[in-house]
C-alpha positions as CSV (number, residue, x, y, z in Angstrom):
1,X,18.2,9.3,11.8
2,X,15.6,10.2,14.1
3,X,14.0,8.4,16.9
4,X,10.8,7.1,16.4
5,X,9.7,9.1,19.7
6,X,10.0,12.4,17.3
7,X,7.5,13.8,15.3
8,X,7.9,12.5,11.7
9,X,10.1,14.8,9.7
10,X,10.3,15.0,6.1
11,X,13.5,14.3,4.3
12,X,14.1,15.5,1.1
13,X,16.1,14.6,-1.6
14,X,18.2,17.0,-3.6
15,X,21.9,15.9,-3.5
16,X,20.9,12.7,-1.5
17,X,19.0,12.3,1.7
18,X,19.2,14.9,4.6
19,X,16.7,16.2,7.2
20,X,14.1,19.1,6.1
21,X,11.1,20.5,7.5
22,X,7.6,19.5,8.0
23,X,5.2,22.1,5.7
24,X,1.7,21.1,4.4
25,X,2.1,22.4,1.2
26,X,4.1,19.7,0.4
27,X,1.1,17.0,-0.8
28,X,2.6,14.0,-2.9
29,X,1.0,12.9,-6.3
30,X,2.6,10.1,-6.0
31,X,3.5,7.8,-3.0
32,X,4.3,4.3,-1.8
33,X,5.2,2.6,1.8
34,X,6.3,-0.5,3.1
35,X,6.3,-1.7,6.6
36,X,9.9,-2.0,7.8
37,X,11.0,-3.9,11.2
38,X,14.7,-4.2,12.8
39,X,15.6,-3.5,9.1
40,X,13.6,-5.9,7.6
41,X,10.9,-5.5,5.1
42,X,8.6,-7.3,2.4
43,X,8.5,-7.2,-0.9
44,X,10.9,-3.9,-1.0
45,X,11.8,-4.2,-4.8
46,X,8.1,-4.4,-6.0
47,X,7.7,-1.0,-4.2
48,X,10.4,0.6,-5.6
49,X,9.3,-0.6,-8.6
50,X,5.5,0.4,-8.7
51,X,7.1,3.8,-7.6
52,X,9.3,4.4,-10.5
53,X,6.6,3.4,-13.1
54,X,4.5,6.0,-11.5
55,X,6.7,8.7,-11.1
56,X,7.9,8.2,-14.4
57,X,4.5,9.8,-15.8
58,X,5.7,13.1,-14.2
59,X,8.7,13.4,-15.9
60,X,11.3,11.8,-13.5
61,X,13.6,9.8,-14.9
62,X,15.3,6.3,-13.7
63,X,18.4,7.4,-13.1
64,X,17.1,10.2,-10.5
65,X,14.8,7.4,-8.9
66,X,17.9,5.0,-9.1
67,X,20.0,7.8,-7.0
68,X,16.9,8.6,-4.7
69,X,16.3,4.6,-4.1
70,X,20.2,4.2,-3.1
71,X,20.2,7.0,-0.7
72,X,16.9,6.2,0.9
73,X,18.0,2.5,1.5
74,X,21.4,3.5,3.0
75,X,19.3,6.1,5.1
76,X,16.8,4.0,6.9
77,X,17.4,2.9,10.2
78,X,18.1,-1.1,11.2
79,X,16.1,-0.9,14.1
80,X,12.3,-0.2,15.4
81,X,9.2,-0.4,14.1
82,X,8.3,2.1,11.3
83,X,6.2,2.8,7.7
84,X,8.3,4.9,5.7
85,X,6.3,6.5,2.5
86,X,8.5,7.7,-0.4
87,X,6.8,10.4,-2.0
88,X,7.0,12.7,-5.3
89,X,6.2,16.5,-4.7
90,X,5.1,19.0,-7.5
91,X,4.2,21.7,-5.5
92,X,6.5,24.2,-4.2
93,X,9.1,22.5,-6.4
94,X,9.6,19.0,-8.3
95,X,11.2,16.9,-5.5
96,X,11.6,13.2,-4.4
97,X,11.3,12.9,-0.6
98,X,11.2,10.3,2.0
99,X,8.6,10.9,4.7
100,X,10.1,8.8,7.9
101,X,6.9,7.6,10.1
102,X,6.6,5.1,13.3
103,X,4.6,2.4,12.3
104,X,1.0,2.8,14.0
105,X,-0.2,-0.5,15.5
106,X,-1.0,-3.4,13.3
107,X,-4.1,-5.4,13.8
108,X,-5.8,-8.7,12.6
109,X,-9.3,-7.4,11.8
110,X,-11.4,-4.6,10.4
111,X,-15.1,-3.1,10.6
112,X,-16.0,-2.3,7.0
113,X,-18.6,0.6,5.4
114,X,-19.8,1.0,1.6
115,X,-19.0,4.9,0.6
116,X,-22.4,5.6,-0.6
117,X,-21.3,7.5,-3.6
118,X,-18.9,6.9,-7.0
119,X,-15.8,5.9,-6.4
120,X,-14.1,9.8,-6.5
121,X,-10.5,8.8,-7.6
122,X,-9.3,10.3,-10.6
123,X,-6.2,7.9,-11.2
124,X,-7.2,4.9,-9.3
125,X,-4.1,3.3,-10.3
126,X,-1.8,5.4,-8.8
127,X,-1.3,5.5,-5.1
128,X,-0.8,9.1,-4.6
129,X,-2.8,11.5,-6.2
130,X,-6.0,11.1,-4.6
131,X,-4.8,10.8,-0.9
132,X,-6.3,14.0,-0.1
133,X,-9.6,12.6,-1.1
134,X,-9.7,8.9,0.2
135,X,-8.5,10.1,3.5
136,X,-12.0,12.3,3.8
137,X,-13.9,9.1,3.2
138,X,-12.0,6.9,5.4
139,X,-12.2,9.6,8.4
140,X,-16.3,9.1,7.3
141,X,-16.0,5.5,7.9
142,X,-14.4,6.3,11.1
143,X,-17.5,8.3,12.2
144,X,-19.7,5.4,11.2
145,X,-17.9,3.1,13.7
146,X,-15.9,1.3,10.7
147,X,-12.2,1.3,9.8
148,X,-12.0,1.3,6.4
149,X,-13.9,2.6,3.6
150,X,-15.7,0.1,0.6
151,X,-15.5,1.8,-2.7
152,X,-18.0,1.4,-5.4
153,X,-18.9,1.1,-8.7
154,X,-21.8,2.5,-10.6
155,X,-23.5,-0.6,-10.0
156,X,-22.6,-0.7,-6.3
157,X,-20.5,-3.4,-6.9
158,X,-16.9,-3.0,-4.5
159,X,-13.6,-2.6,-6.0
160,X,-11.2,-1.9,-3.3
161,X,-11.0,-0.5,0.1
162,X,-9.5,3.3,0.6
163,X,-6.6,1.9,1.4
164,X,-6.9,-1.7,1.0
165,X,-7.8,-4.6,-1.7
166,X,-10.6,-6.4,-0.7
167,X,-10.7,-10.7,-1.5
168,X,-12.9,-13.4,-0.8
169,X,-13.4,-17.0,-0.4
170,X,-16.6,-18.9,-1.9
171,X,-16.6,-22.6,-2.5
172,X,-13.0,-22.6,-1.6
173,X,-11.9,-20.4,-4.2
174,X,-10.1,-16.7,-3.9
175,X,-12.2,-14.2,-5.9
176,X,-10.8,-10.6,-6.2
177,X,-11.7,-7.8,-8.4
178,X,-9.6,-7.3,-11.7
179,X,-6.5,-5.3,-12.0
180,X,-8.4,-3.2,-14.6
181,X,-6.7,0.2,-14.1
182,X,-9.8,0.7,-11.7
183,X,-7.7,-0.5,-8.6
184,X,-4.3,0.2,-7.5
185,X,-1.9,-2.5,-8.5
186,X,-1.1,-3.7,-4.8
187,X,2.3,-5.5,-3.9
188,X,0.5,-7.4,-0.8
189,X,-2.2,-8.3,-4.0
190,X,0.5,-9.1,-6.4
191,X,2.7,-11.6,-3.5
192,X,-1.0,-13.5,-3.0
193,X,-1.6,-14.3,-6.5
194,X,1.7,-15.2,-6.8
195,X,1.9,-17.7,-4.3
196,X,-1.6,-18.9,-6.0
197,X,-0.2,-19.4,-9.8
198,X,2.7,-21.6,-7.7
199,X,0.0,-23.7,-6.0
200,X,-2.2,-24.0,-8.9
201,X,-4.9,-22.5,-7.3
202,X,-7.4,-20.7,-9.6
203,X,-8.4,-17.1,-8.7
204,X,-11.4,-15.5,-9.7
205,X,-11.5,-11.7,-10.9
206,X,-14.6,-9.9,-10.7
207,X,-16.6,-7.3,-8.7
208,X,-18.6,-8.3,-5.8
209,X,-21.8,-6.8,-4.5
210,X,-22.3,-6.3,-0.6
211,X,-24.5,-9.1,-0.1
212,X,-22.4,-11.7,-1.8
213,X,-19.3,-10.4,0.8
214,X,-22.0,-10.7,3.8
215,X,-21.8,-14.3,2.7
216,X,-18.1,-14.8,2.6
217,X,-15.1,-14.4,4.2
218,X,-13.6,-11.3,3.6
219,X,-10.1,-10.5,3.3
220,X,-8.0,-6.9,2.9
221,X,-4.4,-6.4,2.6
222,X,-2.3,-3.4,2.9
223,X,1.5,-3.4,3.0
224,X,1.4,-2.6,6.7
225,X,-1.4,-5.0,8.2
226,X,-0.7,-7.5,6.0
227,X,-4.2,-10.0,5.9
228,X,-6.7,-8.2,7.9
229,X,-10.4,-10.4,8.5
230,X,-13.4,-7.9,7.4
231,X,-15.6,-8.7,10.1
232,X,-18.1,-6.9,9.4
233,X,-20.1,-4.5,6.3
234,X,-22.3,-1.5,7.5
235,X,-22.6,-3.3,10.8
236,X,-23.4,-6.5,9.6
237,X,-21.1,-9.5,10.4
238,X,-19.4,-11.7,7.3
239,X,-18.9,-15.3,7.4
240,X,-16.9,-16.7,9.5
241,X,-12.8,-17.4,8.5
242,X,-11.1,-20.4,7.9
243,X,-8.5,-20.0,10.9
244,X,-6.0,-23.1,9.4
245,X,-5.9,-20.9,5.9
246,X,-5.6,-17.6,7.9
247,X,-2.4,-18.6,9.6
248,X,-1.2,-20.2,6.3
249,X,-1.3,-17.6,4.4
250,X,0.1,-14.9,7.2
251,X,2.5,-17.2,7.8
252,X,3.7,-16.6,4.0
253,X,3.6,-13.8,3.9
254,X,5.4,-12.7,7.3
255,X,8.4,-15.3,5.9
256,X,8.9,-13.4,2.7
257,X,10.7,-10.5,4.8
258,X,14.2,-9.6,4.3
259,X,16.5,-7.7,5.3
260,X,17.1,-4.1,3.5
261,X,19.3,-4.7,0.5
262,X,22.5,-3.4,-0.6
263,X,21.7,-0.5,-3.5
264,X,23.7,-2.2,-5.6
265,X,21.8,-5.4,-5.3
266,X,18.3,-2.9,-7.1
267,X,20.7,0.0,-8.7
268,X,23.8,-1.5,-9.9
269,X,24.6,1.0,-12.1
270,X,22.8,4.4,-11.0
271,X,24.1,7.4,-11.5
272,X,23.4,11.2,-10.0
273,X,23.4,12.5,-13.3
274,X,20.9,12.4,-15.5
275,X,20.7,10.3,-18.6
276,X,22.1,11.9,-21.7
């Protein structure tokens, strides 16, 4: 496997996993990533999973993502720091690949600014297709001194970052906006509200508008920060965070890493050929 001093290469998959070359025309429709340490990761299944739903809307079937998923996994290395995105290409050709990256640095807070327009995506739910897009609009939020990017709704009411899923805390309680088929279905999102259903703590689903966030203390979470603090909205500071429940919460989440699986453990019975 590479080093992670290399550029990031592409590796495709057509009879397993081998080393191919970088070309922009490759643009996935559909993508996901984890964060993966010493050969350790989070939530690994869930991403394979939310990957072969969406893939499976193109036409690829589970036995192909079964072989893909074994290969990847044998493939990836045990040690360093890196954020590998498995992706599905249409364009020149149908094909799975995995895109091997070094991890960028991962930090504890985040400067936050409302995209004054719509919400552009065209399958929100999908993590993938409108890449192209949401990385315009977080590169604007970089120019406004911010780091991520607030979508909207036509009421201006936030759904979700770019990249992120947004959450806050009023009166004690988690609030975040309903998995509607408006936001992506997030794994970070999905290991939260778990560990709130086994607490019997009540979440609230709903949309927010800026000011009520101003108010609050604001969460994101993406699969490689974790639980980022929104500090701030269009330069304007949020409340300030509970730092006993901060480190509670981290803390759950960094102890629900593992190390890589065996295939067989998630494809116990895949098979290179397709399905009859």
């Amino acid at each position: 496997m590479p080093s992670a001093t290399r550029a990031a290469p592409l590796l495709l998959w057509e009879t397993g996993v081998r080393e191919g070359i970088e070309d922009s025309r490759y643009r996935p429709v559909v993508a996901d990533s984890w964060l993966l340490t010493d050969g350790r990761s989070r939530a690994y299944r869930l991403h394979w999973q939310r990957f072969g739903a969406a893939v499976r809307r193109f036409g690829v079937s589970a036995h192909r993502v079964a072989s893909f998923g074994a290969s990847v996994t044998t493939a990836l290395p045990r040690s360093g720091v890196w954020f590998p995105r498995i992706e599905l290409h249409l364009v020149p050709t149908q094909r799975l690949a995995l895109r091997l990256r070094p991890a960028p640095p991962r930090v504890g807070e985040a400067r936050g600014w409302v995209w004054p327009h719509p919400d552009p995506r065209r399958l929100p739910h999908l993590k993938g297709p409108d890449f192209e897009e949401l990385e315009k609009i977080r590169a604007a939020a970089h120019d406004a001194d911010a780091d991520e990017a607030l979508l909207c709704d036509e009421h201006g009411r936030i759904r979700e970052g770019a990249f992120s899923t947004i959450y806050w805390w009023s009166s004690g309680v988690l609030h975040t906006p309903p998995e509607d088929g408006r936001i992506l279905p997030g794994v970070t999102r999905r290991l939260l509200l778990d560990r709130c259903a086994e607490l019997g703590m009540p979440v609230r689903h709903r949309l927010p508008s800026v000011a009520e966030l101003l108010d609050s203390e604001v969460w994101i979470t993406s699969a490689l920060h974790g639980i980022r603090v929104l500090t701030r909205i269009n330069g304007e500071p949020t409340a300030p965070v509970d730092a006993r429940r901060l480190h509670d919460w981290r803390a759950h989440l960094d102890a629900l890493t593992e190390p890589l699986p065996d295939p067989e453990a998630i494809w116990p019975h895949r098979s290179t050929e397709e399905a009859p």
